[in-house]
Phi, psi and omega in degrees: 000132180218139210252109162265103186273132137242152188285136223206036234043047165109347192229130164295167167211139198237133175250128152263163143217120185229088192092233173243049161211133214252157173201133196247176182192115171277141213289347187274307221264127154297336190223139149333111164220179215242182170308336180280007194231011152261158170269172193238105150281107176322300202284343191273358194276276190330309202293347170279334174206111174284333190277017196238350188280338180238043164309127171277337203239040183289007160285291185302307179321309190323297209302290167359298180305330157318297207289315164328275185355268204311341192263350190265346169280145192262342162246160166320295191313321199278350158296331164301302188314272164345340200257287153338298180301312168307291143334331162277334173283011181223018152103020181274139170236111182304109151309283200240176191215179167175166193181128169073007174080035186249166180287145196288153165251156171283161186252000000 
């Protein structure tokens, strides 16, 4: 399992990955979910897949293409990467890194 926190306006968001399933958390929420119990910004989805704009159901199509995405990577690490790269493009900054339940290091 390897843990990534980032900084987000003023609020952490904490990334599990633990194989292939990633689960975010926000510094408000007590519990972990998975892509489908997070929100979605229409605009940051369109400018990621444009062929989605004029979708009805372009949250879930969003979401699927995630998941496909993470199971198609062959390690945690190349998931970690993946995740980081996605997430620094819409102004998220990784703060912290962990791996194995071990204490988070800064980044």
């Amino acid at each position: 399992m390897i843990g990534i926190i980032f900084q987000f306006i003023g609020e952490f968001v904490e990334v599990r990955i633990d194989g292939t399933n990633v689960f975010f958390r926000a510094n408000k929420s007590p519990m972990f979910a998975d892509i489908t119990g997070i929100k979605l910004d229409k605009g940051g989805v369109i400018k990621e897949f444009p062929d989605l704009q004029d979708k009805e159901d372009w949250k879930h199509q969003a979401q699927e293409r995630f998941k496909m995405k993470i199971k198609e990577l062959n390690t945690e690490e190349e998931r970690v990467r993946f995740v980081i790269e996605d997430l620094i493009k819409f102004g998220y900054k990784p703060y912290a890194f962990q791996k194995a339940g071990f204490r988070p290091v800064k980044i």
